[in-house]
Structure formats: C-alpha cells, structure tokens
N, C-alpha and C positions, 0 to 999 in steps of 0.2 A: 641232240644234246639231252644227256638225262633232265629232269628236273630240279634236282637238287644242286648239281652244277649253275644251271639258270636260276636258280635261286640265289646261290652266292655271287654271280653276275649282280644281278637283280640289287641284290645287298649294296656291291661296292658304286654301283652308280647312283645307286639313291643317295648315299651318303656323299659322294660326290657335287652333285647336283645341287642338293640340299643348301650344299652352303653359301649358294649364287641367290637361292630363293626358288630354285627350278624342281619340278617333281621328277624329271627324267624320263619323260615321256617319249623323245624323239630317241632316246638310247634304247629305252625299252624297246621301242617298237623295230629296230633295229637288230638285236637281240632278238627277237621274235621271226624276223623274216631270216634271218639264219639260221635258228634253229629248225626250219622246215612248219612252223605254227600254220593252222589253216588261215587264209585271208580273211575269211568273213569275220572272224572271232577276233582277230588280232588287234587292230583299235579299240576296241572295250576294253580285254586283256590290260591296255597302256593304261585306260583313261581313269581303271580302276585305282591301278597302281599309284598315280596322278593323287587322284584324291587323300589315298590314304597317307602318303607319302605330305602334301602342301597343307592338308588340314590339323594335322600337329604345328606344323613351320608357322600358319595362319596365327594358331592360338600364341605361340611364342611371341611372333612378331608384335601382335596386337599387346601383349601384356610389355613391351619394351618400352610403347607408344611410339612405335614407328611406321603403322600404317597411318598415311594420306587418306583418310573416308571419306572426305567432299570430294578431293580428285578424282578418287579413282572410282565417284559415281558416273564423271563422266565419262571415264572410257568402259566403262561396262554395261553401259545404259543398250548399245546396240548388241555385241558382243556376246551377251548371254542369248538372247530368241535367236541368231543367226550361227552361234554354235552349236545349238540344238538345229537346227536348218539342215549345215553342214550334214551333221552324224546321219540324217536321214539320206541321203546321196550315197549312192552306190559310182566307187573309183574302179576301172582298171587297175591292174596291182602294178602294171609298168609308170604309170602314169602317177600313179599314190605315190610311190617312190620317187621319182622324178620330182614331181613338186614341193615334196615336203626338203630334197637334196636341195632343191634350186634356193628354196627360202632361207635356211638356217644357211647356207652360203652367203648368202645375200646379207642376212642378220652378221656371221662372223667378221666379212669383208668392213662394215660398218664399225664394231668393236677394234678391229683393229687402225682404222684409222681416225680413231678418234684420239689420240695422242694432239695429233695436228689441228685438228678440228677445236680441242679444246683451248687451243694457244690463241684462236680468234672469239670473235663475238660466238655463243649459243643460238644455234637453231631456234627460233622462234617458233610460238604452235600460233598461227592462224583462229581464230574465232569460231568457233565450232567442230574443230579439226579433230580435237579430243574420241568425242564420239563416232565418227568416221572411223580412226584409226583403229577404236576399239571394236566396231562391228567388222572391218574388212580382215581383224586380225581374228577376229571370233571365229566369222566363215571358216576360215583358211584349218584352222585348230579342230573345229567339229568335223573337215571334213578330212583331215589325217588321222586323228585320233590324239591330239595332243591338246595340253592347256593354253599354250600360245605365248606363257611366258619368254620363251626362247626367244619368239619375233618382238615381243613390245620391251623385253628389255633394253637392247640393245639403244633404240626408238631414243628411249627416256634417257640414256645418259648421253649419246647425242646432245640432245635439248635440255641435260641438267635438271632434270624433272626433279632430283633431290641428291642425297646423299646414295654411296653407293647402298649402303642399310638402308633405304631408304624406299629405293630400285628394288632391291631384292623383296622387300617386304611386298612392295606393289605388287610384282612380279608374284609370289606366291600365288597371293588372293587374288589376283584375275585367272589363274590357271585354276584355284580351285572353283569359282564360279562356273565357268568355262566348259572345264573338265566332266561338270556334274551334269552341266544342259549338254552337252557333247554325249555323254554316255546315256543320256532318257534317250537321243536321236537312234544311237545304234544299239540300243537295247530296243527300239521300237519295230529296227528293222531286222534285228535278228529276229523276231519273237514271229513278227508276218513271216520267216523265212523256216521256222522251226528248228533253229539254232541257238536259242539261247542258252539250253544246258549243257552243251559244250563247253562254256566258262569256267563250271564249277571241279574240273579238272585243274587248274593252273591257281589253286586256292593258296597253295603254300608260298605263293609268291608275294602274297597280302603280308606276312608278317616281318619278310623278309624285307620290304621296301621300308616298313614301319621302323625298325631300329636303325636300319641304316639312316633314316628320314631323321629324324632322332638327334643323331650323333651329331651328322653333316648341319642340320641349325645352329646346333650350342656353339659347334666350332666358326662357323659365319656371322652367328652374333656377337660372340663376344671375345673371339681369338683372331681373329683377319684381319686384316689392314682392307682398306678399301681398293687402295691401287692393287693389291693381291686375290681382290675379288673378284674386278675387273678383267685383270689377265686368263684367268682359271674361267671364266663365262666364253672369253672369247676361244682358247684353247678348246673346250668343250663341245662350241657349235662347231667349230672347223673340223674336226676330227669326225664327229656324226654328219655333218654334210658331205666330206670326202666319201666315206664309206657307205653311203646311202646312195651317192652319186656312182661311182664304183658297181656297185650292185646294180644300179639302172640296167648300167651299160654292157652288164653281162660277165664280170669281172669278179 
C-alpha cells in the first residue's frame, strides 16, 4: 500500500478514535500488518502515532476539566513501568495478533452488553483493584504496541467510573502515559537490534494522525451525546477484533 494512501487511512481513523478518547493504535497497527510493514518496527510505528494523536486530546480534555487526576493515579501507578516491561518482549507475530484480537473482543463483547448491566447495580472496584487493573492493562498495551485505552475503557463504564466525557478523557491520558513508556521499551529493543532507523521512513504518518486527532476531540467534546459515544467505541473494538482475528487465522 503506497504511503500516502496509509496516510489518509491513518487520517480517518485517528479522527475516528479520537472522539471515544482513543489514539488508534489497535487500527494502526492493523493497517500496518496489511500493508506488509516489517514486524519489528510496527508497534513503535502505532505507539508513535498513539502519542501524537491523545496528547492534543490530553491537553483538550484537561482544559474542559474533565480529567479525574487522583483516580487515574491509581491506575497508572502500575501500568506505566510494566508497559515499558511489555515493549521490551519480543512477540511471535501469529501470537501478537492473536492476543491483541482476543482482547479488544473481549473489551467489545463487554461494551456491548452493558446496556443490561447498567439496568442493575454497578460493578464495584474491590480496594486496591484500581492499580491491578491499570498494571495488567499496561503489560498487555507495552507488549502489542498500543495505549490500552481500548481495554480499560470499556472496564470504567462497566463500573460507571464517570461520565462517558469523563471515560474518554481517562481513557486518552492512560494511553498517552502508557503509549510513551511502551515506546522507550521498543525503541530499546529496536536500538539493541539495529533497527531503529527504519522508523523514520513512515514520518508522514505523524502529521496525518495529528489533524485527524484534532478534528475527532472537538467533535467528542462538544458534539456527541454520550450514549452515541458509547456505541461508536463498542462498533470500533469489534470491527478491529474481527479483523485482527481473521488475520490470525490466515484469512
């Protein structure tokens, strides 16, 4: 696939994403194993995009006043050293695939049945469970190459962790934390591997994430209904689980 096509890829799923709170990582990287991308490269590739893509959404969010900063110390308190952990791990690429389909299945499967869920009591978080959650979703993110927002969103409206604004905002700022100690991992282990300027071929993709990134906040912040936020995350994950899983399997 030329570049410039995956560029405008790259565009409409950032903008897409964006409005959930998400950087697009799991589509990027998706996009990337289609286009034939080398494997080594290809999680960095995301994680970059990741960054550049939720640290505008971050600054948005924050000036809204809708990020939670005491909550969501605790779920990143683990999550940051153990997605840098992750990005240091070398995956089989059947295997990369496979688990990252299996998760954000698992994530959509949840989104969608919280309809029913929410007609009863809210999931309770356990005492201490916070930071569990955030270190075992850290791993998981360092060691595909994504922010993790994808798995801990769904998580938090489950358990009504806030408003869907609320979610998303979270949701941003743990994939850019995440995203940043994820990429020092695999920018460690390309660098031991004599890979890292490999990267700087796939540059045009940086700017294209950025205005899609851009567009997809303004429209999440201040145009969306929440129940319309909701649906478009769950639509999202399923569609990149199907196709991820699809691809495992040789399809």
């Amino acid at each position: 696939m030329p570049l410039v096509g995956l560029a405008g890829l790259f565009f409409a799923t950032a903008l897409a994403y964006s409005m959930v709170g998400f950087g697009g990582g799991s589509t990027y990287t998706a996009l990337l194993v289609l286009a034939g991308t080398d494997f080594g490269i290809l999680p960095a590739i995301s994680l970059a995009c990741n960054i550049t893509v939720v640290a505008g959404s971050t600054v948005r969010f924050a000036r809204a006043g809708l990020i939670r900063w005491r909550r969501l110390a605790g779920l990143c308190a683990f999550s940051i050293p153990l997605a840098w952990f992750g990005g240091l791990v070398d995956v089989p690429e059947r295997m990369f695939v496979t688990l990252l389909g299996l998760a954000l299945l698992a994530s959509a499967i949840a989104l969608v049945v919280r309809p029913a869920v929410s007609a009863g009591p809210p999931i309770r978080w356990r005492r201490g469970s916070e930071p569990l959650l955030g270190g075992a979703t850290g791993f998981l993110a360092g060691l595909v190459g994504i922010g993790g927002g994808i798995f801990l969103a769904p998580i938090l409206h489950l358990t009504r962790w806030g408003t869907a604004r609320e979610i998303a905002a979270a949701a941003a700022f743990f994939i850019l934390v995440n995203s940043l100690a994820g990429i020092a991992g695999h920018a460690q282990r390309l660098t031991s591997h004599g890979e890292l300027s490999a990267l700087l071929a796939y540059w045009p993709l940086l700017p294209a994430v950025f205005v899609g990134g851009q567009i997809g906040v303004w429209i999440g912040r201040d145009k969306a209904s929440d129940d319309w936020l909701i649906r478009l995350t769950a639509l999202l994950v399923l569609f990149v689980a199907l196709r991820l899983l699809a691809r495992a399997a040789g399809f």
